[in-house]
LOFI-909227 format. One record per residue (C-alpha): residue number from 1; residue in one letter; x, y, z. Coordinates in Angstrom, 3 decimals, padded with zeros to 6 digits. Example, Ala and Ser with C-alpha at 12.3 -4.5 7.8 and 13.67 -1.06 7.14 Angstrom:
2
ATOM   num   residuo         xx         yy         zz
ATOM     1         A    012.300   -004.500    007.800
ATOM     2         S    013.670   -001.060    007.140
//
This chain:
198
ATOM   num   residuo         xx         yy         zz
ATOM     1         X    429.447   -031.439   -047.405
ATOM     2         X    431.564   -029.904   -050.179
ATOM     3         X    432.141   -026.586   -051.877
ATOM     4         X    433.254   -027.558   -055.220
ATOM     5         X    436.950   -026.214   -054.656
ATOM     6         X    439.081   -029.037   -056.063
ATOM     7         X    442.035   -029.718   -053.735
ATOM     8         X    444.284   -031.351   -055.872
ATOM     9         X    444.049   -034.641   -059.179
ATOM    10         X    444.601   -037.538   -058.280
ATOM    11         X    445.352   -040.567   -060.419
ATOM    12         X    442.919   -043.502   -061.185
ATOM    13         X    445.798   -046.880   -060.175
ATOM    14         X    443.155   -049.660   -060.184
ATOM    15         X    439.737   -050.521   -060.805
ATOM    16         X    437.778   -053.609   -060.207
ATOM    17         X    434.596   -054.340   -061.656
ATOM    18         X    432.184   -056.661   -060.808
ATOM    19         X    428.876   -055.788   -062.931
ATOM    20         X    427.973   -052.667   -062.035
ATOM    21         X    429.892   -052.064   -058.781
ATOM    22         X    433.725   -051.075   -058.976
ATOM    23         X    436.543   -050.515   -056.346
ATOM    24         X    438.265   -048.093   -057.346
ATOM    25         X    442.452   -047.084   -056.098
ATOM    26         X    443.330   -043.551   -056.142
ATOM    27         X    446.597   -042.110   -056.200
ATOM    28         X    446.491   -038.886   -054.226
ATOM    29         X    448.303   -035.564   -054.826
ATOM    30         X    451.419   -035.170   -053.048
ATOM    31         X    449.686   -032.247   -050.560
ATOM    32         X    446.798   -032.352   -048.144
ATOM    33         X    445.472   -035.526   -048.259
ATOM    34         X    447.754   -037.528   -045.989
ATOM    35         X    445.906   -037.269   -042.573
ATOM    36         X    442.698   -038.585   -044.679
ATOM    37         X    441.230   -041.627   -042.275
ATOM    38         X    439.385   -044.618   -043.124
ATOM    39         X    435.416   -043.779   -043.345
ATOM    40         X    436.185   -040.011   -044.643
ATOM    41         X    434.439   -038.471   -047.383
ATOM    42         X    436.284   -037.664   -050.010
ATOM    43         X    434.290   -035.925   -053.932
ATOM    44         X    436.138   -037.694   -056.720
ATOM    45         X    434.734   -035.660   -060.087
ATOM    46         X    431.936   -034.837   -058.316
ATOM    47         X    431.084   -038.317   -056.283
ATOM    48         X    431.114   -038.401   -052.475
ATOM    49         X    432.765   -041.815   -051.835
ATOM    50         X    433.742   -043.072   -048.508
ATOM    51         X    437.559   -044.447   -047.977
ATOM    52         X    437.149   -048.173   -047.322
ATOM    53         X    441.379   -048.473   -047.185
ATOM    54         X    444.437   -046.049   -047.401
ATOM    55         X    448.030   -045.163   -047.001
ATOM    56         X    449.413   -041.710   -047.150
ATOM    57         X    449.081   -041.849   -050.760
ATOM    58         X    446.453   -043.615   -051.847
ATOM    59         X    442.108   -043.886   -051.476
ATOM    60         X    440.256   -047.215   -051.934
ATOM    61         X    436.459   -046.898   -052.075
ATOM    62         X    433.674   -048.852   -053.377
ATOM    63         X    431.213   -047.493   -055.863
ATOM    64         X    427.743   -048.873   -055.574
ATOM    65         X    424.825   -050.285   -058.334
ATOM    66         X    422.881   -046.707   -057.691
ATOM    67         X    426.014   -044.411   -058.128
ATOM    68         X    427.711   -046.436   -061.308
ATOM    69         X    424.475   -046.069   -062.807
ATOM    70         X    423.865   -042.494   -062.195
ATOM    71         X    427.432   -041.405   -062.463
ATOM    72         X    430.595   -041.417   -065.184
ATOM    73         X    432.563   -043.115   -062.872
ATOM    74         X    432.131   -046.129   -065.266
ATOM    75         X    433.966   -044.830   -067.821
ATOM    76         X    437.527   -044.873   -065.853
ATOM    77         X    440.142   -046.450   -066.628
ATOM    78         X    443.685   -047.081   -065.611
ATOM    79         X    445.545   -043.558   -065.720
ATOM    80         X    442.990   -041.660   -065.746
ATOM    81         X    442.969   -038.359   -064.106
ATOM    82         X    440.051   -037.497   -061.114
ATOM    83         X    439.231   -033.838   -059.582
ATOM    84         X    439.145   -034.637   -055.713
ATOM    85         X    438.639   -032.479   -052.900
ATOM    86         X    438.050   -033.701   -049.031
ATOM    87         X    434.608   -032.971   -046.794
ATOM    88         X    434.707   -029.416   -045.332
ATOM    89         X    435.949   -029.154   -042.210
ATOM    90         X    433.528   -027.668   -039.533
ATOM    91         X    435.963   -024.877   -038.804
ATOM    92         X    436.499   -024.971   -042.698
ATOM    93         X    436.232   -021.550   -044.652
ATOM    94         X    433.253   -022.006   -046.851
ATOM    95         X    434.416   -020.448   -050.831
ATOM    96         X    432.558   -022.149   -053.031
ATOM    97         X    428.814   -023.232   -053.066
ATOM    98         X    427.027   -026.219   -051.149
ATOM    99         X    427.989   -029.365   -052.575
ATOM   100         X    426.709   -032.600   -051.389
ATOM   101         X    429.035   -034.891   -053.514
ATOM   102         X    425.105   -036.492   -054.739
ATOM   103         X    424.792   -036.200   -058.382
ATOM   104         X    421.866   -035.255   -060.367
ATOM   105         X    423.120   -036.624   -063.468
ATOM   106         X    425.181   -036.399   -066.447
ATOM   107         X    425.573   -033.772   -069.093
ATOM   108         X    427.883   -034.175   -072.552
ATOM   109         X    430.283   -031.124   -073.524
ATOM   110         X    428.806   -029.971   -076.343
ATOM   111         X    430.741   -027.234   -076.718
ATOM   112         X    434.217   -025.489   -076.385
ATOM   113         X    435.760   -022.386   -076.888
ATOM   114         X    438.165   -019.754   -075.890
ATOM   115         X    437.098   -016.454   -074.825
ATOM   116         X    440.873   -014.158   -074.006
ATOM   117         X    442.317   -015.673   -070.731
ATOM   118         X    438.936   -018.190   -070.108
ATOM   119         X    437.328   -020.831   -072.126
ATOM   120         X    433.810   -021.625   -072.631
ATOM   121         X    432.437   -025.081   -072.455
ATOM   122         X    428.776   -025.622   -073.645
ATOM   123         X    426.935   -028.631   -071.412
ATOM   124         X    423.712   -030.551   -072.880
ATOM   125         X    421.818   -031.316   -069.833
ATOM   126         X    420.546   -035.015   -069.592
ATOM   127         X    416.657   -034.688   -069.951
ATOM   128         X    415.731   -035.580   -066.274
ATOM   129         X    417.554   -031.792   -065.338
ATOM   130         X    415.835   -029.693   -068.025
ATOM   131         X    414.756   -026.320   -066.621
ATOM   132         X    416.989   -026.837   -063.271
ATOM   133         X    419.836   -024.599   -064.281
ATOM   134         X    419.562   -021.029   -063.777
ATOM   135         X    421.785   -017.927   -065.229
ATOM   136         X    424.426   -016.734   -062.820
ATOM   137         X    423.304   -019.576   -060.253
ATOM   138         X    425.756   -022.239   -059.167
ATOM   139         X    426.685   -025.772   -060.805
ATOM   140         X    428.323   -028.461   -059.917
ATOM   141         X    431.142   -030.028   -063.406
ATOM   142         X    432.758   -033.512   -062.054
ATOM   143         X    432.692   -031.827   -058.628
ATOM   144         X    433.691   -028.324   -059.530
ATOM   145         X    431.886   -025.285   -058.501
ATOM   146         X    431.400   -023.021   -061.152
ATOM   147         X    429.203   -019.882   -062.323
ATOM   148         X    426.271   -020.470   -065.102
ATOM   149         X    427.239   -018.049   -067.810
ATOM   150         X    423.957   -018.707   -069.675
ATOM   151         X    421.301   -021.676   -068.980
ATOM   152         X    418.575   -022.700   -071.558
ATOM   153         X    416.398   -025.334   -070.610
ATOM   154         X    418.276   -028.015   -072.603
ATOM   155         X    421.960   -026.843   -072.055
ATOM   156         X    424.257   -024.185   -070.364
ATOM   157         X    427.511   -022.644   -070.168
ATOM   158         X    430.485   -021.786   -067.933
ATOM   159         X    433.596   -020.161   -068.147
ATOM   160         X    437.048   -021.820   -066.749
ATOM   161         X    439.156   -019.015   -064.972
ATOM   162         X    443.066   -019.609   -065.418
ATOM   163         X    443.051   -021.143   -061.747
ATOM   164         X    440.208   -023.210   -062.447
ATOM   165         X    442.188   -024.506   -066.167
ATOM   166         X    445.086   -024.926   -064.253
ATOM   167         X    444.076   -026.670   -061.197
ATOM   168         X    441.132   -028.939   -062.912
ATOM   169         X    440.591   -031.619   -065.283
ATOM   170         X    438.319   -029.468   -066.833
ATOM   171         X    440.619   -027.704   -069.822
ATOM   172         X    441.050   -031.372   -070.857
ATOM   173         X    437.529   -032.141   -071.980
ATOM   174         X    436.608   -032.859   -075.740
ATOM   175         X    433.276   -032.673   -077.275
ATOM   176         X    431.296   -035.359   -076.194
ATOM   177         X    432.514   -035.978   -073.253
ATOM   178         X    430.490   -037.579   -070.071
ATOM   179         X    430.408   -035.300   -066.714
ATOM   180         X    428.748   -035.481   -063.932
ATOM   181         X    426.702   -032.714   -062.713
ATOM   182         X    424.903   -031.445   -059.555
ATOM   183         X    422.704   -028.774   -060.006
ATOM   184         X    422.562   -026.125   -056.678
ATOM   185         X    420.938   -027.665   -053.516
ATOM   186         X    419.114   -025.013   -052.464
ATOM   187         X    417.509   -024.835   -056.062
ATOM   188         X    416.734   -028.570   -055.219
ATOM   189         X    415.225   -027.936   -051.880
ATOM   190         X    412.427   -025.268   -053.406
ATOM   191         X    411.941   -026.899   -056.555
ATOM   192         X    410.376   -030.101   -053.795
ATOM   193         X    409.159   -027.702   -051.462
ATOM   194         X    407.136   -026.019   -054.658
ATOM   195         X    406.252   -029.211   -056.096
ATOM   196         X    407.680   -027.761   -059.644
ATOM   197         X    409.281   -031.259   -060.077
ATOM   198         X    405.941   -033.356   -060.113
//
């Protein structure tokens, strides 16, 4: 379990591909991550993965057939920059929303702009989530947890607090761009329980 607070970026060292699996080499940040041990969870943009080999500064995991397909983790490359945050901790203090590090799918920024001290990013929801956003609920943006601003059935849109431009990947996105989303859990759970999503 998550809560969408990014701890820290980490750095994407080396990926190997073999069709559609990849191992993927993180370099961590510099703070909180050393005491990480091998089978921990750890979100990368979103993605729980589970460490398969580390040092004090890096992450190894594997990325699976299911998850490349369902995920943007395909489109990494060398350099590239990764939100991460580690599993809460049972005696953790819960800040954010549920996050199970399972996403739904992916959206495409459609849209950016800067509103005073935030900026507003416009998401086109992939057509599988259509209707599963709500206004004011909670989303999930490459494994942050942010606010819903407005939702539509096709798109909606957050706002990015100074913190969250400052300690994200998130100020760097361009239109177009592939992220992975996870829409609220407990949405999830009702939407079976109702049978809205058959």
């Amino acid at each position: 379990m998550f809560t969408g607070i990014v701890g820290g970026l980490a750095t994407v060292r080396q990926i190997v591909r073999h069709g559609q699996t990849l191992q993927l080499n993180l370099q961590l940040p510099t703070n909180g991550f050393s005491d990480l041990k091998l089978g921990d969870s750890l979100s990368v943009d979103g993605v729980c993965l589970t460490s398969t080999r580390l040092s004090t500064t890096e992450f190894m995991a594997d990325v699976m057939p299911e998850t490349f397909r369902k995920t943007n983790l395909g489109q990494l490359q060398i350099g590239s920059t990764v939100n991460v945050e580690r599993a809460l901790a049972v005696d953790g203090r819960f800040e954010g929303h549920m996050v199970q590090g399972h996403v739904d799918g992916v959206g495409v920024i459609a849209q950016r702009r800067r509103d005073e001290n935030a900026v507003m990013l416009k998401v086109n929801l992939p057509q599988a989530l259509t209707g599963q956003v709500v206004t004011k609920g909670a989303i999930t943006v490459d494994g942050v947890s942010l606010t819903v601003v407005d939702a539509q059935p096709t798109w909606f849109t957050v706002s990015l607090i100074p913190q969250t431009q400052t300690d994200t990947k998130l100020l760097s996105y361009h239109i177009g761009e592939k992220v992975n989303l996870e829409i609220d859990v407990i949405f999830r759970y009702l939407q079976a329980m109702t049978g809205a999503n058959k």
